[in-house]
C-alpha positions in Angstrom: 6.3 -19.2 -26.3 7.8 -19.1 -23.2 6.4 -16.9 -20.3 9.5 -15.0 -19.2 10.0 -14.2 -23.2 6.3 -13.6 -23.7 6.7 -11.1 -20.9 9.5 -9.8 -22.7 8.6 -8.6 -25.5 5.0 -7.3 -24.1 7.0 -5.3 -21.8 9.2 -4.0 -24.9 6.3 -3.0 -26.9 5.1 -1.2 -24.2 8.3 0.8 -23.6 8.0 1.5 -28.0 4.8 2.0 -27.9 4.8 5.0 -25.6 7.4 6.7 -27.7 6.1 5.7 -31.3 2.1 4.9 -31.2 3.0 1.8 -32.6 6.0 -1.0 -32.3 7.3 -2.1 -35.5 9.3 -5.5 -36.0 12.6 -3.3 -36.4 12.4 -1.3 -33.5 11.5 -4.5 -31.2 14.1 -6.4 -32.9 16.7 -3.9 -32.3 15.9 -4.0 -28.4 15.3 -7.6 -27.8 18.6 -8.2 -30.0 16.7 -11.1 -32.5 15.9 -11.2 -35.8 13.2 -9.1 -37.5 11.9 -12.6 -38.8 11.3 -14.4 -35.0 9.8 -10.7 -34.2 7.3 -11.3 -36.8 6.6 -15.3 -35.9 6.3 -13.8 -31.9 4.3 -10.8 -32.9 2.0 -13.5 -34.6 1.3 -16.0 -31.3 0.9 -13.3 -29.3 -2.0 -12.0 -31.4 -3.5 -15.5 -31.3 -3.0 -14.8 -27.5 -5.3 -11.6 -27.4 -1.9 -9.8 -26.2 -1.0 -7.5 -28.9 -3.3 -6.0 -32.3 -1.1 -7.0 -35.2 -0.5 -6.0 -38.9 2.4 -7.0 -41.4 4.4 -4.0 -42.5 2.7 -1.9 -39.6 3.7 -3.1 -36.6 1.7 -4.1 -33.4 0.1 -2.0 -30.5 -1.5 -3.9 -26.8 -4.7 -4.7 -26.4 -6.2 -4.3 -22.7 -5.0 -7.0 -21.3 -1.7 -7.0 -23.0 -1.4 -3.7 -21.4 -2.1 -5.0 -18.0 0.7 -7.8 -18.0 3.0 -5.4 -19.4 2.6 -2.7 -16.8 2.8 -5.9 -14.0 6.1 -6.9 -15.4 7.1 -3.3 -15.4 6.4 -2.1 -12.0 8.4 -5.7 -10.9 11.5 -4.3 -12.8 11.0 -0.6 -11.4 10.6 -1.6 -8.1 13.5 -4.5 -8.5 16.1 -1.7 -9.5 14.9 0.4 -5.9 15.8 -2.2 -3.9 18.9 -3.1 -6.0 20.2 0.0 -5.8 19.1 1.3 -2.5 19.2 -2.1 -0.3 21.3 -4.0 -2.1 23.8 -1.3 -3.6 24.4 -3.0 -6.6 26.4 -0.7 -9.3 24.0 1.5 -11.5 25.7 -0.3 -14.7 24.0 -3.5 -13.7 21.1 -2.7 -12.0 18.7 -2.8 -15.0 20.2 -6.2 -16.2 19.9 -7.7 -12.9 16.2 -6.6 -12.6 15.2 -7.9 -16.0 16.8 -11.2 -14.6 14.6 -11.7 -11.5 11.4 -9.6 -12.6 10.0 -12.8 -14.0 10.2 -15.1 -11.1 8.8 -12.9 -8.7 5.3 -13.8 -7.1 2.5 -11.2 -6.4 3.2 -11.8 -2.7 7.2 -11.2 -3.1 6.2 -8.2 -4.8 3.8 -6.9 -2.7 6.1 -7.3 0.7 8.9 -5.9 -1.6 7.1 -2.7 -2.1 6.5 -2.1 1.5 9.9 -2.9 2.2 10.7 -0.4 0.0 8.0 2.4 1.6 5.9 2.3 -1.8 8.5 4.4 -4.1 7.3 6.6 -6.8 10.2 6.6 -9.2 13.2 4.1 -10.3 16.6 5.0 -9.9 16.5 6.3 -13.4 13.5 8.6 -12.5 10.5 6.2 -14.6 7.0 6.5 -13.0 6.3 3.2 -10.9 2.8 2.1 -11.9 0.5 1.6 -9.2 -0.3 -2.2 -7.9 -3.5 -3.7 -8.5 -4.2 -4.6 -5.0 -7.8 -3.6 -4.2 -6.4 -0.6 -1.7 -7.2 3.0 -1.7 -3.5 4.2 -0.6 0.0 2.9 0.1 -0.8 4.4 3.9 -3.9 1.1 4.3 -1.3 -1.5 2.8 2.0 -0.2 4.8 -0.7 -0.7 8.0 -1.4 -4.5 7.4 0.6 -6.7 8.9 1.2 -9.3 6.7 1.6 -8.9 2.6 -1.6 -10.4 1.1 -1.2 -13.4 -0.9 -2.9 -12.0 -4.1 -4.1 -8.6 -6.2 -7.8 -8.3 -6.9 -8.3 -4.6 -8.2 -11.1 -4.8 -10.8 -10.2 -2.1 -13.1 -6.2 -0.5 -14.1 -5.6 2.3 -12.4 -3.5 5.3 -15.0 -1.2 7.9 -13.2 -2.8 11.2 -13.6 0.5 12.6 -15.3 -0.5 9.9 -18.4 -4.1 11.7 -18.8 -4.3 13.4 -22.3 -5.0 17.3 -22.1 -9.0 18.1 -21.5 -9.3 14.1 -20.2 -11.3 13.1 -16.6 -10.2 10.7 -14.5 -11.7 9.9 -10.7 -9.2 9.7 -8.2 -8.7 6.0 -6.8 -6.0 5.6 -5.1 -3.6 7.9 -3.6 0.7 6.5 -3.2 2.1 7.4 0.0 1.6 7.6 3.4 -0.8 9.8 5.7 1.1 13.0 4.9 0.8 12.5 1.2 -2.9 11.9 1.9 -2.9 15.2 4.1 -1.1 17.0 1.8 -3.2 15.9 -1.0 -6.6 16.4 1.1 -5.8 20.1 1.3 -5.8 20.9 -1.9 -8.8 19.2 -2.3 -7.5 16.3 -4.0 -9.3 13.4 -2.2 -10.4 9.9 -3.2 -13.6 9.8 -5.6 -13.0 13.2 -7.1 -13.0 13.8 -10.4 -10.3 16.1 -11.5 -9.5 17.2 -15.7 -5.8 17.4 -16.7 -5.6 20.7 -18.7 -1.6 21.0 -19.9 1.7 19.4 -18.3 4.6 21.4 -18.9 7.7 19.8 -20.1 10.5 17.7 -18.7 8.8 17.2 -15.3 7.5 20.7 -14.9 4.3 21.6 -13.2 0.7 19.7 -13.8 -2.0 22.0 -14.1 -5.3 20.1 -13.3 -9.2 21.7 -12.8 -11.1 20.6 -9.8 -14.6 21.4 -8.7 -14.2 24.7 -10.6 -10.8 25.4 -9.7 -7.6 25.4 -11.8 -4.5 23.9 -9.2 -0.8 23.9 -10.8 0.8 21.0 -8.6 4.4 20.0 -8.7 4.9 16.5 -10.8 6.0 15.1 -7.9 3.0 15.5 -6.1 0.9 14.5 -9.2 2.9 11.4 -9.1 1.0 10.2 -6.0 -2.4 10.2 -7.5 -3.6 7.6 -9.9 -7.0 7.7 -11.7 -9.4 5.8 -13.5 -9.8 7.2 -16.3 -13.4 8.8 -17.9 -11.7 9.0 -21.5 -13.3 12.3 -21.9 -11.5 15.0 -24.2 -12.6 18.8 -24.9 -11.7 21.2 -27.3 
Protein backbone atom coordinates (compact mmCIF):
# COMPACT_ATOMS: atom_id res chain seq x y z
CA UNK A 1 0.00 0.00 0.00
CA UNK A 2 0.96 3.12 -0.89
CA UNK A 3 1.79 5.90 1.73
CA UNK A 4 -0.26 8.80 0.55
CA UNK A 5 -3.36 6.07 0.36
CA UNK A 6 -2.32 4.44 3.62
CA UNK A 7 -2.55 7.99 5.03
CA UNK A 8 -5.78 8.10 3.53
CA UNK A 9 -7.77 5.96 4.75
CA UNK A 10 -6.19 6.26 8.48
CA UNK A 11 -7.09 9.81 8.34
CA UNK A 12 -10.74 8.70 7.19
CA UNK A 13 -11.23 6.37 9.96
CA UNK A 14 -10.34 8.85 12.16
CA UNK A 15 -12.83 11.41 10.84
CA UNK A 16 -15.69 7.95 11.29
CA UNK A 17 -14.44 7.03 14.14
CA UNK A 18 -15.16 10.15 16.05
CA UNK A 19 -18.69 10.17 14.95
CA UNK A 20 -19.47 6.37 15.18
CA UNK A 21 -17.01 4.51 17.82
CA UNK A 22 -16.19 2.42 15.06
CA UNK A 23 -15.50 2.61 11.05
CA UNK A 24 -17.29 0.08 9.12
CA UNK A 25 -16.22 -0.95 5.46
CA UNK A 26 -19.41 0.94 4.14
CA UNK A 27 -18.99 4.09 5.70
CA UNK A 28 -15.21 4.23 4.60
CA UNK A 29 -16.06 3.06 1.31
CA UNK A 30 -18.66 5.61 0.84
CA UNK A 31 -15.95 8.50 1.64
CA UNK A 32 -12.94 7.20 -0.05
CA UNK A 33 -15.35 6.44 -3.19
CA UNK A 34 -13.97 2.44 -3.55
CA UNK A 35 -15.45 -0.59 -3.26
CA UNK A 36 -16.53 -2.21 0.10
CA UNK A 37 -14.31 -5.20 -1.18
CA UNK A 38 -10.64 -3.06 -1.52
CA UNK A 39 -11.97 -1.48 1.97
CA UNK A 40 -11.90 -4.86 3.41
CA UNK A 41 -8.34 -6.12 1.62
CA UNK A 42 -6.90 -2.31 3.00
CA UNK A 43 -8.51 -2.72 6.31
CA UNK A 44 -6.60 -6.09 6.43
CA UNK A 45 -2.77 -4.70 5.60
CA UNK A 46 -3.22 -2.11 7.69
CA UNK A 47 -3.88 -4.47 10.67
CA UNK A 48 -0.78 -6.40 9.69
CA UNK A 49 0.68 -2.85 9.98
CA UNK A 50 -0.28 -2.31 13.74
CA UNK A 51 -2.40 0.77 12.27
CA UNK A 52 -5.89 -0.09 12.75
CA UNK A 53 -7.84 -3.15 15.30
CA UNK A 54 -9.85 -5.03 12.72
CA UNK A 55 -12.89 -7.38 12.69
CA UNK A 56 -15.06 -8.73 9.61
CA UNK A 57 -18.63 -7.58 9.77
CA UNK A 58 -17.58 -4.96 12.56
CA UNK A 59 -15.50 -2.64 11.23
CA UNK A 60 -12.07 -1.22 12.41
CA UNK A 61 -11.02 1.36 15.18
CA UNK A 62 -6.95 2.94 15.53
CA UNK A 63 -4.64 1.68 17.58
CA UNK A 64 -2.09 4.33 19.23
CA UNK A 65 0.03 4.73 16.73
CA UNK A 66 -2.53 4.66 14.05
CA UNK A 67 -4.04 7.47 15.92
CA UNK A 68 -0.84 9.38 15.85
CA UNK A 69 -0.25 9.33 12.00
CA UNK A 70 -3.79 10.13 11.51
CA UNK A 71 -3.87 13.26 13.68
CA UNK A 72 -0.23 14.22 11.72
CA UNK A 73 -1.88 13.95 8.44
CA UNK A 74 -4.85 15.87 9.85
CA UNK A 75 -3.37 18.92 11.36
CA UNK A 76 -1.25 19.06 7.61
CA UNK A 77 -4.75 19.38 5.92
CA UNK A 78 -6.15 21.86 8.68
CA UNK A 79 -3.36 23.95 8.64
CA UNK A 80 -3.11 23.56 4.49
CA UNK A 81 -6.77 24.97 4.10
CA UNK A 82 -5.45 28.32 6.54
CA UNK A 83 -3.02 29.15 4.45
CA UNK A 84 -5.16 28.33 1.29
CA UNK A 85 -7.67 30.28 2.18
CA UNK A 86 -6.13 33.07 4.07
CA UNK A 87 -2.66 33.58 2.03
CA UNK A 88 -3.36 32.07 -0.89
CA UNK A 89 -7.29 32.99 -1.31
CA UNK A 90 -8.11 30.05 -3.04
CA UNK A 91 -12.12 29.62 -3.39
CA UNK A 92 -13.72 27.79 -0.27
CA UNK A 93 -15.19 25.12 -2.88
CA UNK A 94 -11.66 23.90 -3.52
CA UNK A 95 -9.84 24.44 -0.64
CA UNK A 96 -10.35 21.03 1.07
CA UNK A 97 -9.56 19.22 -2.30
CA UNK A 98 -6.47 21.09 -2.76
CA UNK A 99 -5.25 20.42 0.83
CA UNK A 100 -5.88 16.63 0.60
CA UNK A 101 -3.64 17.05 -2.61
CA UNK A 102 -0.50 18.46 -0.99
CA UNK A 103 -0.98 17.21 2.80
CA UNK A 104 0.94 14.15 1.88
CA UNK A 105 4.11 15.66 0.42
CA UNK A 106 4.63 17.95 3.12
CA UNK A 107 7.82 17.53 5.40
CA UNK A 108 7.86 18.05 9.21
CA UNK A 109 9.99 21.11 8.55
CA UNK A 110 7.48 22.67 5.74
CA UNK A 111 5.03 22.12 8.26
CA UNK A 112 6.49 23.41 11.09
CA UNK A 113 7.62 26.95 9.27
CA UNK A 114 3.98 26.76 7.76
CA UNK A 115 2.42 27.02 11.08
CA UNK A 116 4.39 29.93 12.16
CA UNK A 117 3.77 31.55 9.02
CA UNK A 118 0.42 31.14 9.83
CA UNK A 119 0.76 32.55 13.69
CA UNK A 120 -0.20 28.87 15.09
CA UNK A 121 -4.08 28.91 14.20
CA UNK A 122 -6.62 27.16 16.35
CA UNK A 123 -9.32 26.40 13.84
CA UNK A 124 -9.62 25.60 9.92
CA UNK A 125 -11.65 27.64 7.82
CA UNK A 126 -14.49 25.26 8.47
CA UNK A 127 -14.13 25.80 12.26
CA UNK A 128 -12.32 21.97 13.03
CA UNK A 129 -9.92 21.89 16.05
CA UNK A 130 -6.19 21.99 14.80
CA UNK A 131 -4.32 19.34 16.76
CA UNK A 132 -1.37 20.36 18.46
CA UNK A 133 2.24 19.52 16.82
CA UNK A 134 4.39 17.14 18.45
CA UNK A 135 7.40 19.38 18.63
CA UNK A 136 8.89 19.03 22.17
CA UNK A 137 7.61 22.88 23.05
CA UNK A 138 5.64 24.10 25.84
CA UNK A 139 3.69 26.90 23.72
CA UNK A 140 3.33 28.39 20.31
CA UNK A 141 4.88 31.80 22.01
CA UNK A 142 8.77 29.42 22.51
CA UNK A 143 8.36 28.19 18.77
CA UNK A 144 7.16 31.61 17.08
CA UNK A 145 10.64 32.99 19.11
CA UNK A 146 13.06 30.64 17.29
CA UNK A 147 14.49 31.75 14.44
CA UNK A 148 14.67 29.03 12.32
CA UNK A 149 11.85 26.02 11.98
CA UNK A 150 13.51 22.88 13.36
CA UNK A 151 14.19 20.16 11.12
CA UNK A 152 12.25 17.51 13.09
CA UNK A 153 9.26 16.73 16.02
CA UNK A 154 10.43 14.81 19.04
CA UNK A 155 7.47 15.18 21.69
CA UNK A 156 7.39 11.82 23.58
CA UNK A 157 3.89 11.43 24.38
CA UNK A 158 0.37 12.85 22.13
CA UNK A 159 -0.85 15.69 23.46
CA UNK A 160 -5.25 15.66 23.49
CA UNK A 161 -7.07 19.16 23.43
CA UNK A 162 -8.78 19.61 26.70
CA UNK A 163 -12.23 20.08 24.74
CA UNK A 164 -11.78 16.02 23.75
CA UNK A 165 -11.55 15.02 27.64
CA UNK A 166 -14.51 12.80 28.59
CA UNK A 167 -16.69 14.37 31.52
CA UNK A 168 -15.01 13.57 35.25
CA UNK A 169 -11.39 12.85 33.10
CA UNK A 170 -7.77 14.52 34.30
CA UNK A 171 -5.47 15.68 32.15
CA UNK A 172 -2.06 17.86 33.05
CA UNK A 173 -1.69 20.83 31.13
CA UNK A 174 1.39 20.53 28.54
CA UNK A 175 1.33 22.95 26.30
CA UNK A 176 -0.52 26.00 25.93
CA UNK A 177 -1.36 27.45 21.71
CA UNK A 178 -0.73 30.97 21.31
CA UNK A 179 1.28 33.64 22.08
CA UNK A 180 2.28 35.53 25.44
CA UNK A 181 -1.22 36.99 25.88
CA UNK A 182 -2.88 33.63 25.57
CA UNK A 183 -0.35 32.46 28.15
CA UNK A 184 -1.22 35.61 30.31
CA UNK A 185 -4.66 35.29 29.85
CA UNK A 186 -4.51 31.70 30.63
CA UNK A 187 -2.01 32.25 33.74
CA UNK A 188 -4.74 34.25 35.42
CA UNK A 189 -7.11 32.05 35.65
CA UNK A 190 -4.80 29.81 36.98
CA UNK A 191 -4.46 27.67 34.07
CA UNK A 192 -0.62 27.17 33.86
CA UNK A 193 1.64 24.48 32.49
CA UNK A 194 1.81 21.23 34.82
CA UNK A 195 -1.56 21.67 36.31
CA UNK A 196 -3.87 19.28 36.50
CA UNK A 197 -7.29 20.41 35.68
CA UNK A 198 -10.83 17.77 35.51
CA UNK A 199 -13.29 18.44 32.60
CA UNK A 200 -16.72 18.34 34.34
CA UNK A 201 -19.59 19.03 31.28
CA UNK A 202 -19.10 20.93 27.83
CA UNK A 203 -22.09 22.46 26.72
CA UNK A 204 -23.20 22.07 23.23
CA UNK A 205 -22.31 23.43 19.86
CA UNK A 206 -19.26 25.30 21.12
CA UNK A 207 -20.74 26.63 24.22
CA UNK A 208 -18.88 27.05 27.47
CA UNK A 209 -16.23 24.41 29.02
CA UNK A 210 -16.65 24.02 32.61
CA UNK A 211 -13.38 22.58 34.08
CA UNK A 212 -12.34 22.10 38.14
CA UNK A 213 -8.94 23.35 39.16
CA UNK A 214 -7.23 23.25 42.46
CA UNK A 215 -10.73 23.18 44.06
CA UNK A 216 -12.32 25.59 41.88
CA UNK A 217 -14.97 25.19 39.25
CA UNK A 218 -13.95 27.85 36.08
CA UNK A 219 -16.64 28.04 33.03
CA UNK A 220 -14.19 29.26 30.13
CA UNK A 221 -15.21 30.13 26.65
CA UNK A 222 -14.34 27.17 24.02
CA UNK A 223 -12.27 29.34 22.44
CA UNK A 224 -10.09 29.78 25.19
CA UNK A 225 -10.19 26.02 26.01
CA UNK A 226 -9.03 25.58 22.51
CA UNK A 227 -5.52 26.82 23.55
CA UNK A 228 -4.82 24.29 26.12
CA UNK A 229 -3.85 20.79 25.36
CA UNK A 230 -3.35 17.94 27.95
CA UNK A 231 -2.04 14.76 28.55
CA UNK A 232 -4.35 12.91 29.56
CA UNK A 233 -4.66 10.85 33.22
CA UNK A 234 -7.60 8.69 31.83
CA UNK A 235 -9.30 9.14 35.08
CA UNK A 236 -13.27 9.11 35.11
CA UNK A 237 -15.74 9.65 38.32
CA UNK A 238 -19.11 9.08 38.88
Amino acid sequence: MASEQLEEYLENILDIEEKHGVAKTSAIAKCLKVSPASVTEALQVLSEKGYVNYEPYRGATLTDQGLEMARKVKRRHRLLEVFLTDVLHISEENVHDEACKMEHTLSDETECALCKLLKAPARCPHGSLIEACDRDVESCSACLDEPEPAASCSRDEPLIPVTSLGPGQKGTIAFIRGDNSVIQRLTDLGLTLQTEIQLVRKAPLLGPVEIAVRRTRLAIDHAIADHIFVHSCGEKHG
